[in-house]
C-alpha positions in Angstrom: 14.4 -2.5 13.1 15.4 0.6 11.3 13.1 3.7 10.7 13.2 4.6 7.3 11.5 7.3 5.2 8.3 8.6 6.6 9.6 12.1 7.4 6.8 13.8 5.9 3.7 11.9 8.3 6.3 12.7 11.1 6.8 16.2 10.5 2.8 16.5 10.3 2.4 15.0 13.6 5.4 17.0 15.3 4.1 20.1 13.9 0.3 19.2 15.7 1.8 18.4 18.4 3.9 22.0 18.9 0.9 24.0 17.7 -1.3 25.3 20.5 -4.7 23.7 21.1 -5.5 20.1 21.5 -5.3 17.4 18.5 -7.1 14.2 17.3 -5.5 12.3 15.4 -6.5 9.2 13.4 -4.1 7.1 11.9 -5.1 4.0 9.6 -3.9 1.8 6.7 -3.5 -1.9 5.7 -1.6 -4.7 8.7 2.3 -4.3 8.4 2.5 -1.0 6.9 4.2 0.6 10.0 1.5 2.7 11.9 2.7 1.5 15.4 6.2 2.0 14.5 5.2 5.2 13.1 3.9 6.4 16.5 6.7 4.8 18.8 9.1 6.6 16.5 7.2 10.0 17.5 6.3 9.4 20.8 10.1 8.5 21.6 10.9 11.7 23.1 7.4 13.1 24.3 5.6 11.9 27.1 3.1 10.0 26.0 0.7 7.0 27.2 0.5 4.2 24.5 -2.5 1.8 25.2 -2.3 -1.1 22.6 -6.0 -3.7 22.2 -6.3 -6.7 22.0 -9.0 -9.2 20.8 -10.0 -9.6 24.8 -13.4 -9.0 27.0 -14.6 -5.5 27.2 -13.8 -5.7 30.6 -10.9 -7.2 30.3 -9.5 -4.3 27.9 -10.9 -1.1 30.2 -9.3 -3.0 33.1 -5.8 -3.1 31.6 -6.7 0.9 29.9 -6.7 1.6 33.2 -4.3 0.3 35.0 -1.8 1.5 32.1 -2.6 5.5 32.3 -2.4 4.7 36.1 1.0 3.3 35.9 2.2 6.0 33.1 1.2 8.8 35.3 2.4 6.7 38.1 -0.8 7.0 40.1 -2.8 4.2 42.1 -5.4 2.8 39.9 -8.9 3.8 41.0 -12.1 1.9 40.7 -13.7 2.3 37.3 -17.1 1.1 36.3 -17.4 1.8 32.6 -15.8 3.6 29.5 -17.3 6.7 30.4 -15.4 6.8 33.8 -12.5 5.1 32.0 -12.3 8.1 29.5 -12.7 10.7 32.7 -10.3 9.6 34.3 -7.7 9.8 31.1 -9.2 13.3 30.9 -8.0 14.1 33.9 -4.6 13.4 34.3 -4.3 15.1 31.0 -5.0 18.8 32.9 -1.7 18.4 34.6 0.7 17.4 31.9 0.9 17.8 28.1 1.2 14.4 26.1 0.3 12.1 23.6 -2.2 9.2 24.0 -2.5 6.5 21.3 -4.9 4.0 21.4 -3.8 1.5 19.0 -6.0 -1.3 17.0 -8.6 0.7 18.0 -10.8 -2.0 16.4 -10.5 -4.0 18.9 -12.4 -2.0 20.9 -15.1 -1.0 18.6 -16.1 -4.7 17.9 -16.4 -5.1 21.8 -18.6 -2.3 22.3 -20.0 0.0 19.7 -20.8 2.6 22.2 -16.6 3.3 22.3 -17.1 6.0 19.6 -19.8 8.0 21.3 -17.3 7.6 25.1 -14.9 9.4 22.7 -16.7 11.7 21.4 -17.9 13.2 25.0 -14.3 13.1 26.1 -13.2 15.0 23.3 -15.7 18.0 23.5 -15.4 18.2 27.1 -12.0 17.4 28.4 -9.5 16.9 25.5 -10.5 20.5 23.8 -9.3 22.1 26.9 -6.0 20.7 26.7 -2.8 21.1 24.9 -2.6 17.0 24.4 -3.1 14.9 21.7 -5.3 12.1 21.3 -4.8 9.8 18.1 -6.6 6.4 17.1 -5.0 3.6 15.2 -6.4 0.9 13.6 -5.1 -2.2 10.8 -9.1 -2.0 9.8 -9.3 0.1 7.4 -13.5 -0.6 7.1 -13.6 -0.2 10.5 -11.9 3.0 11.3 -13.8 4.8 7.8 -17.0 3.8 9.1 -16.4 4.6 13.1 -14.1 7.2 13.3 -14.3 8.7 10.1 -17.9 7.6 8.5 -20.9 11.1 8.1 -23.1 8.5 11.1 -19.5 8.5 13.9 -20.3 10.1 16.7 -16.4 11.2 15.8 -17.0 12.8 12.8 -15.4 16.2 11.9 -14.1 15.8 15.9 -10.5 14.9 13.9 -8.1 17.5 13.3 -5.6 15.0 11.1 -5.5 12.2 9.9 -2.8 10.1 8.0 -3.7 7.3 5.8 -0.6 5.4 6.1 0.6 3.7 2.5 3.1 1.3 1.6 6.7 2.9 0.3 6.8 3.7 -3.2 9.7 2.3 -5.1 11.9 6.0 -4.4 10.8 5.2 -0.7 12.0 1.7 -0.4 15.4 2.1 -2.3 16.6 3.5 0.9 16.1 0.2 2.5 17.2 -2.2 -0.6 20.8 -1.8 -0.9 21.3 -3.8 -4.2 22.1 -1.9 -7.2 18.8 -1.0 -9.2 18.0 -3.9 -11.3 18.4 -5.9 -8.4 16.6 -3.3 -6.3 13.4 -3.8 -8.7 13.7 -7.7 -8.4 13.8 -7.3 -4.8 10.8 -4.9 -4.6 8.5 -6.9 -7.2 8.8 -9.9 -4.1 8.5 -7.8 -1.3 6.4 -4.5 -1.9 6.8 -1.8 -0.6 5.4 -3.0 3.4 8.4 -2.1 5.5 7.9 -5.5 7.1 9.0 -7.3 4.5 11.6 -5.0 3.4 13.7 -5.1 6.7 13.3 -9.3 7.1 15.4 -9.3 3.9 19.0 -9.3 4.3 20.8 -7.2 1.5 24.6 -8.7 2.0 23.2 -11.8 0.7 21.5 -12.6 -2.9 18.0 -12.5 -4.1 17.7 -15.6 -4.5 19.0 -16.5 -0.9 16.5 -14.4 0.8 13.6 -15.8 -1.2 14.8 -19.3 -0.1 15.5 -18.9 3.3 12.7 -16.1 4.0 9.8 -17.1 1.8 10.3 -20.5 0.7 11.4 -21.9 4.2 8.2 -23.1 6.2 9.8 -21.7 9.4 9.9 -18.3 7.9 7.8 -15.5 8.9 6.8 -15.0 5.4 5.8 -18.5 4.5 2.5 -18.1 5.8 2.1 -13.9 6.5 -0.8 -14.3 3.6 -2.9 -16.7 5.3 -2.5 -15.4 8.6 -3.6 -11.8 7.1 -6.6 -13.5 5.8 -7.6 -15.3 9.0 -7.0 -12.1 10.6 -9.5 -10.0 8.5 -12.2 -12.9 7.5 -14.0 -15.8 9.7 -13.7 -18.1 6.2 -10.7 -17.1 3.6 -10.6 -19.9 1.4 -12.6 -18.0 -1.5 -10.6 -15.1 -1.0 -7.4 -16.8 -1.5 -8.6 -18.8 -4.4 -9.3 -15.7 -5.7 -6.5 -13.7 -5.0 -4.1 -16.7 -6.3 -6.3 -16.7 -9.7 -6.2 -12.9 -10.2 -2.0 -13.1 -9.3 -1.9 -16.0 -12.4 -3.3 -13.6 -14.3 -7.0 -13.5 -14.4 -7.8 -10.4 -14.5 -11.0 -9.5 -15.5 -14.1 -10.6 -13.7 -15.2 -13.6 -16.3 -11.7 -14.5 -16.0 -11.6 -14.9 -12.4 -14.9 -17.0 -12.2 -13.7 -19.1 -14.7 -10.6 -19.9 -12.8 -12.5 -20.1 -9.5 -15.6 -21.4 -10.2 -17.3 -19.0 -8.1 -20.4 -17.5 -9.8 -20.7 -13.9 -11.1 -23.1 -12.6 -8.3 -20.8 -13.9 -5.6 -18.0 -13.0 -6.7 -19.1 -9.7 -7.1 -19.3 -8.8 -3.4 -15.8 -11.1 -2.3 -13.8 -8.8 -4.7 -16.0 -5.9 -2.8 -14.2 -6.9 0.8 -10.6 -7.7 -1.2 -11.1 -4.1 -2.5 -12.0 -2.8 0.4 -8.9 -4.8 2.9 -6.8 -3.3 0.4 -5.7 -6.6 -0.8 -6.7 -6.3 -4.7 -7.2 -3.3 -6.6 -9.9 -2.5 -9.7 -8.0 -0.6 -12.9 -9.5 1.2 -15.8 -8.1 2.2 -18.8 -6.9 6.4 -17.8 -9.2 7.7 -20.6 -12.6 5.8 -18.9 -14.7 6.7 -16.9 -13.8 4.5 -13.3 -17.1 3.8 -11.9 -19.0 3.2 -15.2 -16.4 1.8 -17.1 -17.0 -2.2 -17.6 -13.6 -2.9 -19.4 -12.0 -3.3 -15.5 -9.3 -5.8 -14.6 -8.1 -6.8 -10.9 -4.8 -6.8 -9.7 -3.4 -8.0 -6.2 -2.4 -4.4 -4.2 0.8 -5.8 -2.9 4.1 -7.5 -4.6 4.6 -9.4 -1.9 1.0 -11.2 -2.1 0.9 -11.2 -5.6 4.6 -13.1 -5.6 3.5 -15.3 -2.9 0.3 -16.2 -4.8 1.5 -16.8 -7.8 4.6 -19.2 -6.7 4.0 -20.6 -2.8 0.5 -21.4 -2.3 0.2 -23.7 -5.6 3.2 -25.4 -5.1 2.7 -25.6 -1.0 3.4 -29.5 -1.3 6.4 -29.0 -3.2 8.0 -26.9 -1.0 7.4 -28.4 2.2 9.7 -31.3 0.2 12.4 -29.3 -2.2 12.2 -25.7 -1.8 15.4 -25.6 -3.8 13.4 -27.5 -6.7 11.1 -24.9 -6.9 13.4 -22.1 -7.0 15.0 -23.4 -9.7 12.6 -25.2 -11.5 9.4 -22.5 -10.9 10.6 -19.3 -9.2 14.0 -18.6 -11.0 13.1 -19.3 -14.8 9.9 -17.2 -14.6 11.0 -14.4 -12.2 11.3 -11.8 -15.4 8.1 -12.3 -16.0 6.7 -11.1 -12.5 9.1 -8.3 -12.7 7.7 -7.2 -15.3 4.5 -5.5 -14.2 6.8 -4.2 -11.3 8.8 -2.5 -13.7 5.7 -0.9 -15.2 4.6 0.7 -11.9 8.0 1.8 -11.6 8.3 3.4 -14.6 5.0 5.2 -13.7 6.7 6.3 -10.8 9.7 7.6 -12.7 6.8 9.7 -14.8 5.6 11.4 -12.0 9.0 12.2 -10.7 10.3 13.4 -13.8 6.8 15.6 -14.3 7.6 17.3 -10.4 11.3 18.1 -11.9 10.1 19.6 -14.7 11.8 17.0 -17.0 8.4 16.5 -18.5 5.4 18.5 -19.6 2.6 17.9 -16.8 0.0 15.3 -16.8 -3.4 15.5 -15.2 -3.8 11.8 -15.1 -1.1 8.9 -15.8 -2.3 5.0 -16.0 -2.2 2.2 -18.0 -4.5 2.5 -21.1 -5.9 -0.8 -23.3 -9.0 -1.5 -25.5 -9.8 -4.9 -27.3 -6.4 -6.7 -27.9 -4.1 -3.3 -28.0 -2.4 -2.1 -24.6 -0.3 0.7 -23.7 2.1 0.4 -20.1 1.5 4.2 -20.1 -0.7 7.0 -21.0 -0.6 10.4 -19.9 -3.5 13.3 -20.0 -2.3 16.3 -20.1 -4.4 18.8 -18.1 -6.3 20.5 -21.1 -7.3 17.5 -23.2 -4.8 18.7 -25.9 -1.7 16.7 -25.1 -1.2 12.7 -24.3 1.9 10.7 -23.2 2.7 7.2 -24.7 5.3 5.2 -23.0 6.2 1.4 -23.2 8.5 -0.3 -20.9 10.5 -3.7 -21.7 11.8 -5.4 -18.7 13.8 -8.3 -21.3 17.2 -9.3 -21.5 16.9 -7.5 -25.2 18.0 -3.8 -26.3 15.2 -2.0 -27.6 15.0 -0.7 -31.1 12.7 0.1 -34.0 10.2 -2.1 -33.6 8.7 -1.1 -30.6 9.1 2.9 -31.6 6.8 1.6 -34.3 4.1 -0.4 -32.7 4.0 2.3 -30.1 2.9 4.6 -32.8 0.5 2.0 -34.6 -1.4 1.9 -31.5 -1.5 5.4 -30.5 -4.3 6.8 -33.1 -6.7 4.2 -31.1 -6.5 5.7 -28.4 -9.8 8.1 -28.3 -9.1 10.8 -25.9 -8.6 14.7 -26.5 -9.0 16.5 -30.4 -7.3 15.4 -33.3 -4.8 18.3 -33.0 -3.8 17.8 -29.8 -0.1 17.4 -29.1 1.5 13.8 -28.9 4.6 12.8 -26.5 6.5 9.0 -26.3 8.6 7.7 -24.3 10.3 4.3 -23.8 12.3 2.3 -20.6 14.6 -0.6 -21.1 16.1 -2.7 -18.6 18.9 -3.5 -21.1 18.7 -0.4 -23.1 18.2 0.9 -26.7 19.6 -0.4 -30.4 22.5 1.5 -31.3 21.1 4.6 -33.4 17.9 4.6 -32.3 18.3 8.1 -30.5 19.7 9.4 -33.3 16.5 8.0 -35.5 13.7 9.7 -33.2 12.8 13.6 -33.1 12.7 15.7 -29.7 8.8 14.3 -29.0 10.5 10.9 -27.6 12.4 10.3 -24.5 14.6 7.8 -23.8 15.2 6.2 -20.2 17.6 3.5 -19.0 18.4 1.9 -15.9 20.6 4.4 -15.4 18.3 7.1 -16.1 15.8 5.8 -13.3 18.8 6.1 -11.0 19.4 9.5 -10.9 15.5 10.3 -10.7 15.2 8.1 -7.5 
């Protein structure tokens, strides 16, 4: 698999590595966002010992821990009787050579013995600190490793000296590895996120719609299933879950919505969006001028294209597939596919706001998100950083060029939005997939800004 972007976590690690001192490094973030390949990728050309858990025994696992430094330092593998010893020993073949040891899933170890952290913690005040080597945890659970390793009550706490919370690509990440041109690139991304995973099981020399057939919509394809399996991964019982994440992908996304949809009662549901939230699988939006935590006017959206895609067109029509997947590209996938794309193109556009901000192409904003109240939305609002200026933007992901109507129910909706004094300054912008009604440009004054397609290009 090819190694794309991720020069900047690399260049952080490389440059812990080559300072003088020891290092501890903790790496996290959600399953298939590329931490292991990450740290193969660094440890390539450094001697290193990569220990990788698994959901075994206690025993089990400190026997194979072992026998792996053992082999790596080629060494007979002596007779250990605990973590404690298991950790000393690691220590000490540490004081002869500089390297990098990764312990990766860390989880896995934690759920087999919570003592792991404090084992840790003695070996990294009284062996690793006296060493030029680094030391770095991994771990897929995010709860997990914030509470063990990172959590005020971890024996490990303030023990780190780095840590990388690993993120999906953005949309200027993953162009690298989408080699359509960019309306296609934006189709592709709204199905498969920005997890590298499902970026590189796509092949580009064929279509779109060939890749969602034979890599989604095929039940022998990895990506048939990856949801469920991600699920059963993280929770003993995901049913709920995926009820709920399918209802909040179809749309429901408020709270009362979702319940409605799901039939599962307010107080419940409460604490099963909780663990979505907190497995990174759904995320909780405010309108940019509320307050976050107090704010009650929240909606849910799944975190990933890829689940929200496969939510909202493989798991209802599971049946159907496993009998015509070609039926229900055409008949269910295909016709509605703009409509997905859509909130896709949204985020993008966001993107392209914060990009065109760092270039100095716009004024800066403090805080950029979408903005609705009652039945009026905007796709974008910007703060500026001393309450006097705000951003308006709209984007239209339709087969249609944009003209005068949308300039003007841009501007019906913007004196609704309460935020800032009534003098303060007011900026608009507008995207279009298919571009803008001839004259329009000419029609607006130099407080709008126009973007294209191929205007996105040359910012990405």
């Amino acid at each position: 698999m090819t190694f794309y972007d991720r020069e900047d976590e690399l260049a952080a690690l490389e440059s812990a590595f080559d300072s003088p001192g020891h290092d501890f490094h903790v790496i996290y973030g959600r399953r298939r966002v590329g931490k292991t390949k990450l740290l193969k990728e660094f440890c390539a050309d450094r001697p290193h010992i990569y220990f990788l858990a698994a959901q075994e025994s206690e025993h089990r696992q400190r026997e194979k821990f072992v026998e792996h430094v053992a082999e790596t330092v080629d060494d007979r593998v002596p007779r250990i009787d605990g973590w404690d010893e298991a950790f000393e020993y690691l220590g000490e073949t540490l004081a002869s050579e500089r390297r990098v040891v990764v312990i990766d899933e860390f989880p896995y170890l934690a759920e087999e013995n919570d003592s792991i952290p404090s084992y840790i913690q003695a070996f990294v005040d009284e062996q690793l600190q006296h060493t030029n080597s680094m030391f770095v945890l991994c771990g897929s659970s995010v709860s997990t490793m914030e509470s063990e390793v990172l959590g005020h009550e971890s024996p490990l706490y303030g023990r780190r000296t780095g840590q990388i919370d690993l993120q999906p690509f953005s949309f200027r990440q993953a162009r690298d590895a989408i080699s359509y041109d960019l309306e296609d690139a934006i189709r592709s991304y709204s199905v498969t996120g920005g997890t590298p995973m499902y970026l590189t099981l796509f092949d580009y020399d064929e279509s779109l719609a060939e890749n969602i057939r034979s890599r989604i919509l095929s039940p022998t394809a990895v990506l048939y299933n990856e949801p469920e399996f991600l699920l059963r991964t993280e929770l003993r019982n995901p049913a709920r879950y995926m009820s709920i994440l399918e209802a909040v992908a179809l749309g429901h996304t408020t709270p009362n919505e979702i319940s409605g949809a799901t039939g599962i009662d307010p107080g419940p549901l409460s604490k099963y969006l909780q663990t979505l939230r907190r497995l990174r699988l759904i995320d909780r939006e405010v309108p940019v001028t509320a307050s976050g935590q107090k704010s009650k006017r929240s909606r849910y959206r799944v975190a990933d294209e890829f689940l929200r895609f496969w939510f909202r067109y493989v798991e209802p029509n599971r049946s159907s597939i496993e009998e015509a997947p070609t039926v229900v590209f055409d008949g269910s996938i295909e016709p509605d596919l703009p409509t997905h794309v859509a909130p896709t193109f949204e985020d993008i556009c966001q993107e392209a706001v914060w990009e065109a901000i760092r270039r100095g192409d716009l004024d800066p904003y403090a805080e950029v998100g979408r903005w609705w109240y009652g039945e009026d939305e905007i796709d974008i609002v910007g703060l500026g950083p001393d309450d006097d200026r705000l951003f308006l933007a709209e984007c239209k992901w339709t087969s249609d060029l944009v003209g005068h109507a949308l300039v003007e129910n841009l501007q019906s909706k913007t004196e609704r939005v309460r935020w800032g004094p009534e003098t303060r300054e007011e900026r608009f912008a507008l995207f279009s997939k298919s571009g803008f009604a001839d004259g329009l440009e000419d029609d607006l004054d130099d407080t709008w800004s126009l973007f294209t397609l191929e205007d996105l290009e040359i910012l990405f």
